[in-house]
LUMNUKOL-191062 format. One line per field, with one value per residue (C-alpha): z, x, y; residue number from 1; residue in one letter. Coordinates in nm, 3 decimals. Example, Ala and Ser with C-alpha at 12.3 -4.5 7.8 and 13.67 -1.06 7.14 Angstrom:
2
w <- (0.780/0.714)
u <- (1.230/1.367)
v <- (-0.450/-0.106)
pos <- (1/2)
code <- (A/S)
//
This chain:
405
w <- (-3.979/-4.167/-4.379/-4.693/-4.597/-4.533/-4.896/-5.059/-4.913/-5.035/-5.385/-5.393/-5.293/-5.558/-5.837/-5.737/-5.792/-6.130/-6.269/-6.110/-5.983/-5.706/-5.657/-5.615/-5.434/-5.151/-5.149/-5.041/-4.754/-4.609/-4.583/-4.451/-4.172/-4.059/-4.085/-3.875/-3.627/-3.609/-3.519/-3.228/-3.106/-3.119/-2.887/-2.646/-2.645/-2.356/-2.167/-1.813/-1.819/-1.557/-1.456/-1.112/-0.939/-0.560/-0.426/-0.095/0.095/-0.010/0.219/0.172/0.347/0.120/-0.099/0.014/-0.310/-0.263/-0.480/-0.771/-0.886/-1.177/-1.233/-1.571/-1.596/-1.855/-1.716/-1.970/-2.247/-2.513/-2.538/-2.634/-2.869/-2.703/-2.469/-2.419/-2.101/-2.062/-1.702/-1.596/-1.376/-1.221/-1.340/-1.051/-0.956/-1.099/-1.219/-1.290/-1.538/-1.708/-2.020/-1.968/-2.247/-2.225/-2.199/-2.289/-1.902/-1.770/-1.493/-1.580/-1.736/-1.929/-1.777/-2.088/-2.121/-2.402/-2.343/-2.454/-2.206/-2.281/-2.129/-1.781/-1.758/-1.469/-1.505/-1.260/-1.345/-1.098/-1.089/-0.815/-0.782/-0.605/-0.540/-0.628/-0.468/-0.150/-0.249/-0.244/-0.649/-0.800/-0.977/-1.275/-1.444/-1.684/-2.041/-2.166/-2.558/-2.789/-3.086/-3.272/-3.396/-3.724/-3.638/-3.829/-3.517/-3.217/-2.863/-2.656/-2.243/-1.943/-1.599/-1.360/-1.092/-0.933/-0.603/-0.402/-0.274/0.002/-0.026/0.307/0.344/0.360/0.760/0.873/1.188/1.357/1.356/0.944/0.953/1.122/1.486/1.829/1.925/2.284/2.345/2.003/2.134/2.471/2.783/2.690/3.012/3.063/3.385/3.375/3.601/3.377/3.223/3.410/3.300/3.305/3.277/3.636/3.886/4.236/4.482/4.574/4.732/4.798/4.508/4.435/4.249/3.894/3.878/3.580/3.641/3.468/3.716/3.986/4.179/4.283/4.475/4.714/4.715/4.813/5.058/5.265/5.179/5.030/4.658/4.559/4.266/4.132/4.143/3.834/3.834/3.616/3.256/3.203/2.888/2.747/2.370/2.062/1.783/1.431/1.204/0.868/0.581/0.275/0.047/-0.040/-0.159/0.014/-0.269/-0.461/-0.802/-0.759/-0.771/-0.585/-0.497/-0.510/-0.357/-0.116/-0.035/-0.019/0.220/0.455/0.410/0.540/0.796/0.936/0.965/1.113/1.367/1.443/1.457/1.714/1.943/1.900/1.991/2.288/2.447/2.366/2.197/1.916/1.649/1.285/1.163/0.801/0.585/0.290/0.261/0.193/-0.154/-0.168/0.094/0.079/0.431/0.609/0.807/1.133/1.394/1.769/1.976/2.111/2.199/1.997/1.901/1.552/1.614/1.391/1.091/1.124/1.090/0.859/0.594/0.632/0.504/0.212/0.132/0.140/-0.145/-0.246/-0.262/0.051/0.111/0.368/0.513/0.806/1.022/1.014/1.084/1.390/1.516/1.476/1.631/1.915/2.104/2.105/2.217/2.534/2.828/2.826/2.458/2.239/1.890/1.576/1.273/0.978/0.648/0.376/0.442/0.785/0.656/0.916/0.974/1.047/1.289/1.506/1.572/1.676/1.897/2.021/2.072/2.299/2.497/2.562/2.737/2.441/2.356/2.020/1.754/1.419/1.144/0.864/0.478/0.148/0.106/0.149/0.522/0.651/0.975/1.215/1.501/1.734/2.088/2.297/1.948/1.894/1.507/1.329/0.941/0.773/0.425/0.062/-0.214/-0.208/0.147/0.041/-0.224/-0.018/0.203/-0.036/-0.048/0.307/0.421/0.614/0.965)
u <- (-1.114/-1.347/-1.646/-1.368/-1.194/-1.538/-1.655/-1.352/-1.400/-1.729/-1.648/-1.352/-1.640/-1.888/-1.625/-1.517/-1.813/-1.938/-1.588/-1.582/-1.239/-1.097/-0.785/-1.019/-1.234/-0.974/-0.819/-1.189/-1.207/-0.834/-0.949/-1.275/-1.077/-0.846/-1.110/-1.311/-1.016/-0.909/-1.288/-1.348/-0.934/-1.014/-1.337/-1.241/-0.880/-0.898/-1.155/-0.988/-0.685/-0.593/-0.337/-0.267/0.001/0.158/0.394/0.673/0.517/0.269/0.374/0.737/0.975/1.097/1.401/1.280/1.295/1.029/0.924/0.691/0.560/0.289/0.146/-0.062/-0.268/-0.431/-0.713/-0.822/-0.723/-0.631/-0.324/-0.230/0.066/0.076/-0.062/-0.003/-0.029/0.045/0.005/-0.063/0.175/0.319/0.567/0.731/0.847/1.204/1.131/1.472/1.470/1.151/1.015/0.855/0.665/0.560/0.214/-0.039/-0.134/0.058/0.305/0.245/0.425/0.279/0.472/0.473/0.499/0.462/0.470/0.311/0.098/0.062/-0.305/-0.350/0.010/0.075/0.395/0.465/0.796/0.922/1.063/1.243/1.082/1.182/1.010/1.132/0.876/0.638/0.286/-0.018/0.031/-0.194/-0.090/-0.349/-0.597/-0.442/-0.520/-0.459/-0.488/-0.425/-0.552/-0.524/-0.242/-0.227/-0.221/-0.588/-0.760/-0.704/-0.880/-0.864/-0.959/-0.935/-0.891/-0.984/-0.829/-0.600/-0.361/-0.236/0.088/0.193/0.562/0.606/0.796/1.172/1.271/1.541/1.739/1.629/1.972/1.992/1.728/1.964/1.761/1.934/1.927/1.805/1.525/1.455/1.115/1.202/1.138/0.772/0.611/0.382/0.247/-0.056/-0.138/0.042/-0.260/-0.358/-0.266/-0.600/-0.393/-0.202/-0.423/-0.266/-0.613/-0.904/-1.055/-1.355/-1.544/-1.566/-1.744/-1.599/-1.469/-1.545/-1.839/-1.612/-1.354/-1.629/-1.444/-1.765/-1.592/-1.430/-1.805/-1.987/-1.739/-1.701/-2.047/-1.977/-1.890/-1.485/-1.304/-1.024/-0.648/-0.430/-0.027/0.022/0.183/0.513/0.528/0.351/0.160/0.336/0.059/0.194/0.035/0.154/0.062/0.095/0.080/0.427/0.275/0.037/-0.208/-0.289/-0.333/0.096/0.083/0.334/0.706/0.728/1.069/0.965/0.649/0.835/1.093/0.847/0.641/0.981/1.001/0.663/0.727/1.135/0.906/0.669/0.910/1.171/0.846/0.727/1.109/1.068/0.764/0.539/0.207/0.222/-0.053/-0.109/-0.306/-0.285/-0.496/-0.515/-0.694/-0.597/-0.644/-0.807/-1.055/-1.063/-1.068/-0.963/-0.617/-0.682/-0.475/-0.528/-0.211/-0.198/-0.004/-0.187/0.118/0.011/0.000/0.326/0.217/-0.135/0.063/0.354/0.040/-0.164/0.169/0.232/-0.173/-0.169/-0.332/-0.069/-0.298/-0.430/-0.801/-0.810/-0.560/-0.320/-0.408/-0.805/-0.640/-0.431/-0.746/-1.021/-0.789/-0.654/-0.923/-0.920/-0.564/-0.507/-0.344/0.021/0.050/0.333/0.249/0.473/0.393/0.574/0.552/0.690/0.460/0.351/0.178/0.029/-0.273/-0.079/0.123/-0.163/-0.243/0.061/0.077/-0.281/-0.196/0.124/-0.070/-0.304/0.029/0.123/0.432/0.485/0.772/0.761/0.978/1.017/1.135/1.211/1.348/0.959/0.925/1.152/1.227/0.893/0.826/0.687/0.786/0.758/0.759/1.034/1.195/1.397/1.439/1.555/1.666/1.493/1.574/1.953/1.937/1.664/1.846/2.165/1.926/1.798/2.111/2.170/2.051/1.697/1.702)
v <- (-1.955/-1.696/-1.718/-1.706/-2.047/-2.252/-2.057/-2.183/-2.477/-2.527/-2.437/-2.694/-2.968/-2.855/-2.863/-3.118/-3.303/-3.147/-3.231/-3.607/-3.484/-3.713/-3.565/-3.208/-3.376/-3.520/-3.167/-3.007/-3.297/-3.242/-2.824/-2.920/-3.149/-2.907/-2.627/-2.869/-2.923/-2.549/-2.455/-2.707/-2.648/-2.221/-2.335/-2.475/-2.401/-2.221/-2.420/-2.537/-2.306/-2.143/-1.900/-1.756/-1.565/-1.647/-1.419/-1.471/-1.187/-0.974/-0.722/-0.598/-0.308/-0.034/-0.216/-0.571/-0.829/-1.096/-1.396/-1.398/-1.751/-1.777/-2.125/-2.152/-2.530/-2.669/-2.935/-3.076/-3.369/-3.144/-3.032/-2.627/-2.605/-2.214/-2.049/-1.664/-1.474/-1.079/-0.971/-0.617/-0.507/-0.194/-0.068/0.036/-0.284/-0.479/-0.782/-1.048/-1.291/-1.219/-1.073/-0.759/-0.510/-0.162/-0.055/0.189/0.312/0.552/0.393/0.035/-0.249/-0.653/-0.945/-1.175/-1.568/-1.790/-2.106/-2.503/-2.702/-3.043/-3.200/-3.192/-3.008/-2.773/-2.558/-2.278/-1.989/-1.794/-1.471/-1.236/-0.920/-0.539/-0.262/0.068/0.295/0.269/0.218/-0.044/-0.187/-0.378/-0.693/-0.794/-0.842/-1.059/-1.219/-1.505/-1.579/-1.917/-2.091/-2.387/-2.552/-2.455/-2.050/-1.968/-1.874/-1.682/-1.637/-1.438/-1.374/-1.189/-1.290/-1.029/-1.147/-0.920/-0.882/-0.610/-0.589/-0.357/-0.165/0.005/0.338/0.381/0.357/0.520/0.593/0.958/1.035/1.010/1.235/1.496/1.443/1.385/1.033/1.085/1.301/1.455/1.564/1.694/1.507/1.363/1.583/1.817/1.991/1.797/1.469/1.186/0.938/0.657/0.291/0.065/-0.208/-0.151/-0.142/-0.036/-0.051/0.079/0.405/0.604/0.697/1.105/1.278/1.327/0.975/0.764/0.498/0.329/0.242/0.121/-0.106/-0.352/-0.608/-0.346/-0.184/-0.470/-0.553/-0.177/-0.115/0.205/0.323/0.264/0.348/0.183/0.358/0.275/0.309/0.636/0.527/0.509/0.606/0.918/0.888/1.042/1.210/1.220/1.442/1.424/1.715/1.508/1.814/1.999/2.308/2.552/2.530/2.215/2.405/2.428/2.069/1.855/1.724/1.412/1.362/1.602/1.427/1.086/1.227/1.362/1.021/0.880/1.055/1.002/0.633/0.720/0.886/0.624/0.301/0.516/0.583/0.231/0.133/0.339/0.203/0.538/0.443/0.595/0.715/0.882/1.173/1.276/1.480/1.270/0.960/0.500/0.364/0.155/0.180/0.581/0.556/0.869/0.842/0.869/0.665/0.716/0.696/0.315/0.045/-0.250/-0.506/-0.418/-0.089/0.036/-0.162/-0.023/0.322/0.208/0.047/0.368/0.553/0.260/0.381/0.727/0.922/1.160/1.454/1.654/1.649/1.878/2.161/2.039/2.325/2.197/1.875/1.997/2.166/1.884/1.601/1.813/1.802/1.456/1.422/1.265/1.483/1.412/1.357/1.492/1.606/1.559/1.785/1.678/1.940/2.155/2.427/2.593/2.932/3.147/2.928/2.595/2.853/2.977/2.596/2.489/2.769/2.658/2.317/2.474/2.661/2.343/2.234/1.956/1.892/2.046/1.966/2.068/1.868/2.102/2.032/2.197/2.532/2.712/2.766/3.063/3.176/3.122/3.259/2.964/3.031/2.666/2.472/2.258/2.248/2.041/2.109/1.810/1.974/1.910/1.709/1.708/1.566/1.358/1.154/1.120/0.927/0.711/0.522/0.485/0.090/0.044/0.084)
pos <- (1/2/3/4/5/6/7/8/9/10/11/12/13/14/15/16/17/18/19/20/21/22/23/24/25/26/27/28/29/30/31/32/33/34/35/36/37/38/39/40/41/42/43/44/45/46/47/48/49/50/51/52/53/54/55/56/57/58/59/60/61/62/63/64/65/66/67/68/69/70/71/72/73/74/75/76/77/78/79/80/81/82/83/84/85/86/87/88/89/90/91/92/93/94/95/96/97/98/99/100/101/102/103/104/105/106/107/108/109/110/111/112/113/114/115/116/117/118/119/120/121/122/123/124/125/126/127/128/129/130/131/132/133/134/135/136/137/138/139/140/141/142/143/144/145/146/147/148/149/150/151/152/153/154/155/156/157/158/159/160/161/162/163/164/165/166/167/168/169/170/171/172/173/174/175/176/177/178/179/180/181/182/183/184/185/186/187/188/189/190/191/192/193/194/195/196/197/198/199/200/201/202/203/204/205/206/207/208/209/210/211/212/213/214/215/216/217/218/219/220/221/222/223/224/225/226/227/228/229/230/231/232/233/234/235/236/237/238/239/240/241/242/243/244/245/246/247/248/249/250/251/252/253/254/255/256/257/258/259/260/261/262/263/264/265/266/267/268/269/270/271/272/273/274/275/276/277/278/279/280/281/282/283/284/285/286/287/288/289/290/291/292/293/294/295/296/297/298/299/300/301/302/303/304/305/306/307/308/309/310/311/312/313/314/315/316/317/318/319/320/321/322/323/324/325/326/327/328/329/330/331/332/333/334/335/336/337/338/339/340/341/342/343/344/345/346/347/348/349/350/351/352/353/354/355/356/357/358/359/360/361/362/363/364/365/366/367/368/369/370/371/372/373/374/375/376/377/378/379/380/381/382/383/384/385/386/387/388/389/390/391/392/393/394/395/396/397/398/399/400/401/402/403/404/405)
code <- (X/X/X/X/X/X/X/X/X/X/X/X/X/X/X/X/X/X/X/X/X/X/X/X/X/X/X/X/X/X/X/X/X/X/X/X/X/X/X/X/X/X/X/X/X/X/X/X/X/X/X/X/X/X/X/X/X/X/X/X/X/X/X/X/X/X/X/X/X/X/X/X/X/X/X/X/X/X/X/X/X/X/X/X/X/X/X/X/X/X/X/X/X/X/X/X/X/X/X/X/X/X/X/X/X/X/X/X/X/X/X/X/X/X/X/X/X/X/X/X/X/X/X/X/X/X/X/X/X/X/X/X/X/X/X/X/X/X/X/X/X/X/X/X/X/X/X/X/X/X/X/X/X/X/X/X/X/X/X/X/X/X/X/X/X/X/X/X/X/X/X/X/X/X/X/X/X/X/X/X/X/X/X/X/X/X/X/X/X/X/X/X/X/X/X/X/X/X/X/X/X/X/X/X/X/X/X/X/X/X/X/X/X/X/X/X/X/X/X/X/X/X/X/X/X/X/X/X/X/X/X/X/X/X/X/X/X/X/X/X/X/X/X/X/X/X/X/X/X/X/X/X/X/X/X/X/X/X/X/X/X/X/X/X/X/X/X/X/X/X/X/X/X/X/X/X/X/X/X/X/X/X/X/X/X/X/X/X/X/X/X/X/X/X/X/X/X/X/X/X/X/X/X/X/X/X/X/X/X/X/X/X/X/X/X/X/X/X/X/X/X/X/X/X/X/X/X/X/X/X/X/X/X/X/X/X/X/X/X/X/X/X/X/X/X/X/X/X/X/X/X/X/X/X/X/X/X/X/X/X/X/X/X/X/X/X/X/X/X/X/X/X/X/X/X/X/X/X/X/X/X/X/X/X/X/X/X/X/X/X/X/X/X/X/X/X/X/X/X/X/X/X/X/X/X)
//
């Protein structure tokens, strides 16, 4: 209540008095009860409430629906006669059988509840939720506001508290992308010796120079009395480098696809789960960075069991902006490449620079396959360089209704 209410208040009292009017004078002491009541109620109204959110699986697959539960509590012995709660959520996300409200930031959307808590009341709603884009999305903050029971005061709050939940990119089949089913990168070989396995060891010989210290095999040196190395089984299966150029335009200034972007994203991760399938360690290079985090993408081929979600969250991440141009990409992490590896360039644009390293990485004896989208890259000339082109938007949204792989 305002200064006006305990003013009128106060008047009623004082006339009440001068004029020896009990009837005035019981009025002044009912306004100066509730006034009393509404003032302590707006207080501590929303003292001991609490409101939290507790979802299936905070980490879904592209299409997935998952649970959404939101307790609200009220500890304490008096009871709210309302209590309302508008969530910030984003609005990228299907929510069933709730109330949802527009807001003022751009891509966003209020979950709203209004509801009574008796004292020490717990009540918990749930709702089924779907995501309709890939993406980290932030759930929260959140603000609670109620008053007293007679609607003169209001409070407000907000709880910062916020979650993230994860939305993995769309998975398909190779062969929905338009790629061969067997072999779509070629054999997997190269002229040079095939890696090593440090996991299979086979023996023991005499050490040369130009071995790794590494692979000191002491127990066989102790026992001949002379230096041995170890001798691994050579791999079985050779690593697969995905490099990923997040940008669909060769200048950022054009700005971006974003179905373009989104099918390319897709087919990044196609890549990644049918190499993981196959037994190939597998890794990620893209020149964009994670939010949050802002970490740079950088994934070395290997065959951690975690190693395709690693890959399949840094794609959910990605910032959909290019920090840096593929072709520096290509050219930085090259060098790092195992011997052996096969490299996988997904992107909508391959202007003369991307070109030259692709043709530098060939030469290097890699592997080298270049996905292609959009209608922007024409006829190349990339002798050794596998292609696919996979199309643009048209083949992009028949894909979006195909099921996940």
């Amino acid at each position: 209540m305002g200064t006006l209410w305990w003013l009128i208040i106060a008047l009623l009292l004082i006339s009440s008095a001068l004029l020896r009017n009990n009837l005035l004078f019981l009025l002044g002491l009912f306004l100066l009860l509730i006034a009393g009541v509404s003032q302590l109620w707006t207080r501590y109204c929303l003292a001991g409430v609490g409101y939290r959110r507790r979802f299936g699986s905070a980490r879904l697959f592209f299409g997935e629906e998952t649970e959404l539960a939101v307790e609200f509590v009220n500890a304490k012995p008096l009871p709210l006669a309302w209590l309302r709660v508008e969530d910030d959520i984003p609005g990228s996300f299907e929510v069933r059988g709730a109330k949802t409200e527009g807001s003022h930031l751009v891509g966003r959307a209020r979950l709203v509840n209004l509801l009574s808590l008796r004292w020490y009341e717990r009540v918990t709603r749930r709702y089924r939720i779907r995501p309709l884009h890939r993406g980290a999305w932030r759930f929260g903050p959140a603000e609670i506001s109620s008053g007293d029971i007679f609607g003169f005061a209001l409070k407000r709050q907000e709880l910062a508290d916020a979650e993230i939940v994860l939305v993995y990119p769309k998975v398909v089949a190779l062969e929905a992308l338009g790629l061969p089913a067997q072999r779509p990168f070629g054999e997997l070989r190269t002229s040079r010796r095939v890696l090593d396995d440090p996991l299979r060891m086979m023996g023991a010989r005499e050490y040369l120079p130009g071995d790794s210290f590494r692979h000191i095999h002491w127990k066989a040196t102790a026992h001949r009395q002379a230096l041995q190395t170890k001798v691994f089984e050579p791999s079985a299966a050779l690593p697969l480098a995905i490099f990923l150029n997040i940008n669909t335009y060769e200048h950022l200034y054009e700005g971006r696809d974003s179905d373009l972007q989104e099918y390319a994203i897709c087919a990044a991760a196609s890549v990644a789960r049918w190499a993981w399938d196959n037994g190939h360690p597998v890794g990620l290079y893209v020149n964009s960075i994670a939010q949050p985090g802002a970490q740079r993408i950088r994934i070395r081929p290997g065959s951690n069991p975690a190693q395709l979600l690693y890959i399949l969250e840094a794609l959910a991440k990605v910032v959909e902006f290019g920090r840096w141009p593929i072709d520096a990409v290509l050219q930085t992490e090259g060098i790092h490449l195992p011997a052996g590896c096969s490299i996988v360039v997904v992107s909508a644009t391959a202007n003369a620079r991307v070109q030259q390293a692709l043709l530098d990485l060939r030469r290097r004896e890699y592997g080298v396959t270049l996905i292609s989208l959009g209608e922007r890259i024409g006829d190349l000339q990339l002798p050794g360089v596998r292609r696919y082109h996979l199309g643009g938007e048209r083949e992009w949204h028949d894909l979006t209704t195909l099921a996940l792989a």
